[in-house]
Every structure is written in structure tokens, then in C-alpha cells.
C-alpha positions, 0 to 999 in steps of 0.5 A: 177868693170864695166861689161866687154864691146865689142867694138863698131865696133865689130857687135854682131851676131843677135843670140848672141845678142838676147841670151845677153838680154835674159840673163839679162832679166833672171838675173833681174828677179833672182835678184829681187825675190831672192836677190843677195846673194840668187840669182845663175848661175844656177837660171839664167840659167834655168830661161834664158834656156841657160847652165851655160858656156853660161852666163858665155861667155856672161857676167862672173860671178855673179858679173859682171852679176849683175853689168850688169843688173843694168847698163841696168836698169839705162840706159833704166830708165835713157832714159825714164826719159830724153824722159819725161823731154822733155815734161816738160810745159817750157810755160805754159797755164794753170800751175797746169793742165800742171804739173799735166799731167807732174807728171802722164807721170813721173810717168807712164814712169819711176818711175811706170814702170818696169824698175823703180820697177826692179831698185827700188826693187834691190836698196831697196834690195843690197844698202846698202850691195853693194853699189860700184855695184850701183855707176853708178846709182848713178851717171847717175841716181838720180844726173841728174835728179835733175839737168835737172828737176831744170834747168827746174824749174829755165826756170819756175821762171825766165818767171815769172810763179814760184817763186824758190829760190833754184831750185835745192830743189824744184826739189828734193821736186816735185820728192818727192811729186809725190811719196808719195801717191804711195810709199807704193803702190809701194812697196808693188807691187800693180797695180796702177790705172790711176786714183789714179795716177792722183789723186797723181799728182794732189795732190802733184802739189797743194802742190808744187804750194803752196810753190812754186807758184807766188803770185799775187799782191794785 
């Protein structure tokens, strides 16, 4: 059920490229608003402002289309997330401020952003009707995340600043904290400020601290 590919050292032509993206950017847009049983060629096609033969030369049928435009999400989702965990405080001054300021870069660079809402929505939305179409989310999305973000965690446990016994849990857990003040934001389509963010960050990183932060010594 993967997207037909084009091999790697067959150039796309500038225009053709362009008409590509374009496309799925279309058809993103289609999906997320309609579903993907409401959704059509046609709805793609006016919305893109290509003929129906065009997309289907580009991509196929609804089908592969669809397959398409999550593979793209979960790519540039998956980019965004990894580009963030380079940032993760692996030395730490000030722990709490550090991960706080990690938490609202998380936030803002993936999970908030467009990408993440598109994929989120789509997933919220299809999942469970079609979940062989999700499989490479599934697989390059929430599984190594966890992994490198524990492994991170483990890094923080083994200098001493936390005290983790299972990192794969506390990975899962920190994720989760840092949504659950903007879960139902999120959702619901609101505009999140900065501040409340920060102030979701700060929140779950105090949690997070309390679980999991390094007792000192009395």
C-alpha cells in the first residue's frame, strides 16, 4: 500500500516537482476538512487548481494520494521532532528552566505546528477505519521518538541529575504532560499563545521533577 516512488537518480523537472507538492498540499487540506471518505479527486483538484488526470499521473488514486500525504506529514513531523531532540539540556545548569524552555521548543516545533495539527487531526479522524494507511506513522513516528527522547533521559539519570528507572516510562509520561493542559486547545483548533505554552511546560516539568527528580541527601 506504499506510494508509488520515483527513483532517486531520475531528476523531477522544476514545474513537475512544484505541481507535486502542490498537490498534496491540496489534498491535506481536503482530508483534514472532509475526511477520507468525504474527501475526492475532484475536491483535490479544484482545491490544487490542476485537472483530475493530473493528480492522477502524480500520484494515483485516492488511495495512494492519501497514503502520500501522511507519509509527507510524518516525514517533516518526524524532521522537526529529531532537529528539537538535538536540543535536548544533556548538561544541564539549571534542570527545571532547561527542560521547561526543551518543553516549549517541543511544543512549538512539533507537536503545535502545522504538521503536527494536520497529522493529529487526520489520525484522530481515519485511525481507526484505516489504520494499514497509518503504519508508517506508526513506525517512524511515536516509536522513535519515545526511544531517543528515553535515551536522552537515561544520559540525565546516569550524570546524576534524575533518578529513572525505567526511561522508556518517563519518556512516554514527560510527552504526555507537556500536552495535557493543550490537549483540549489543541483540538478544539485554538490559537495558543506563548505564554500559555510556557505556562503548560512549566507546569508539567514540575510534575515530571516530582516523579522523577534527584532527591538530595539529608
Amino acid at each position: 500500500m506504499a506510494p508509488t516512488t520515483i527513483a532517486p537518480d531520475i531528476p523531477l523537472p522544476r514545474g513537475h516537482a512544484a505541481k507535486r507538492v502542490s498537490i498534496l498540499e491540496a489534498a491535506t487540506d481536503v482530508f483534514c476538512r472532509e475526511g477520507y471518505a468525504g474527501a475526492n479527486i475532484d475536491m483535490i483538484a479544484a482545491e490544487a487548481g490542476v485537472s483530475r488526470q493530473t493528480i492522477y499521473n502524480h500520484h494515483g488514486d485516492k488511495e495512494k494520494l492519501f497514503v502520500a500525504v501522511v507519509r509527507a506529514l510524518t516525514e517533516r513531523a518526524n524532521a522537526g521532532i529529531f532537529a528539537t531532540l538535538a536540543t535536548f539540556p544533556d548538561h544541564p545548569a539549571d534542570l527545571e528552566a532547561e527542560l521547561v524552555d526543551f518543553a516549549v521548543r517541543l511544543n512549538r516545533n512539533c507537536i503545535c505546528n502545522s504538521d503536527g495539527k494536520y497529522l493529529r487531526k487526520l489520525i484522530e479522524a481515519e485511525g481507526r477505519r484505516y489504520p494499514e494507511l497509518f503504519d508508517t506513522w506508526r513506525e517512524n513516528g511515536p516509536s522513535k521518538t519515545w526511544a531517543a527522547l528515553a535515551a536522552r533521559f537515561a544520559r540525565l539519570a546516569h550524570g546524576g541529575y534524575l533518578d529513572v528507572d525505567d526511561p522508556d516510562v518517563a519518556a512516554r509520561q514527560f510527552l504526555a504532560l507537556i500536552n495535557a493542559d493543550l490537549h483540549v486547545s489543541m483540538v478544539l483548533g485554538d490559537q495558543l499563545g506563548e505564554e500559555r505554552v510556557r505556562e503548560a511546560a512549566r507546569n508539567a516539568v514540575r510534575t515530571f521533577l516530582r516523579a522523577y527528580g534527584k532527591r538530595k541527601s539529608i
